[in-house]
Phi, psi and omega in degrees: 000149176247126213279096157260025149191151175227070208322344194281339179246036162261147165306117204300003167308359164317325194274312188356288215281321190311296197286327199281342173297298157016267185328294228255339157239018180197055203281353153329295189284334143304335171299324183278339216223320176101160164312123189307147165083337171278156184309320192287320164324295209257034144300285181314335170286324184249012151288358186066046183248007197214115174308104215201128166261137165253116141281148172202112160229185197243169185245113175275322209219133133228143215151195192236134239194134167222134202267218176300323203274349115139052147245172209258158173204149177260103181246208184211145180223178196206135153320051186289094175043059197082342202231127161246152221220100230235150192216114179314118171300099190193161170081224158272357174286336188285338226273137193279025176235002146280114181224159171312128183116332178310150168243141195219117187261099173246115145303089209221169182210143157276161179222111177237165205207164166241146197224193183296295187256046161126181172287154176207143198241137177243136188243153181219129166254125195269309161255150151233150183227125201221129145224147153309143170257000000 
């Protein structure tokens, strides 16, 4: 498989938002796990102290798409075993080894919180992965 991302070689503002939610509503979790995106944070991620899923589907569909409201958006959409998955083309999604047909690995994790007027989940893809088929 061929890595075309890996969050972990990002610049950690990517964590920015996650830890000030944290910060200020779950300073638990920083205290046990550390600030998302820090050394001590991703020790507890790949010890598997931080809960994390892989998906693998095919890329069925790439393009340009109108959604309900008929605007057009360029996505890339991918099969997950029957569950299709629509993902905005940008970014590492643009990478010239997604093409239809492609089998596609994403390693990703959540983070929730309960915050004043309810929960909120912060989603991340930690890894992607493209092989041919």
């Amino acid at each position: 498989m061929s890595l075309i991302f890996d969050l972990k070689n990002q610049p950690t503002t990517w964590a920015n938002g996650v830890n000030e939610d944290l910060i200020a509503d779950y300073p638990e979790y920083i205290q046990k796990y550390g600030k998302v995106g820090s050394e001590k944070w991703w020790d507890n991620y790949f010890s598997g102290e931080i809960e994390r899923k892989v998906h693998q589907g095919k890329v069925v569909f790439i393009g340009e798409r109108a959604d309900s409201c008929d605007e057009i958006w360029d996505i890339v959409e991918i099969d997950f075993n029957g569950e299709l998955a629509e993902y905005d083309r940008c970014g590492y999604w643009k990478s010239d080894e997604i093409i239809v047909g492609a089998l596609v690995s994403i390693e990703s994790f959540e983070i929730s919180l309960h915050q004043k007027y309810g929960p909120k989940t912060h989603m991340f893809d930690r890894l992607v992965q493209i092989s041919k088929t």
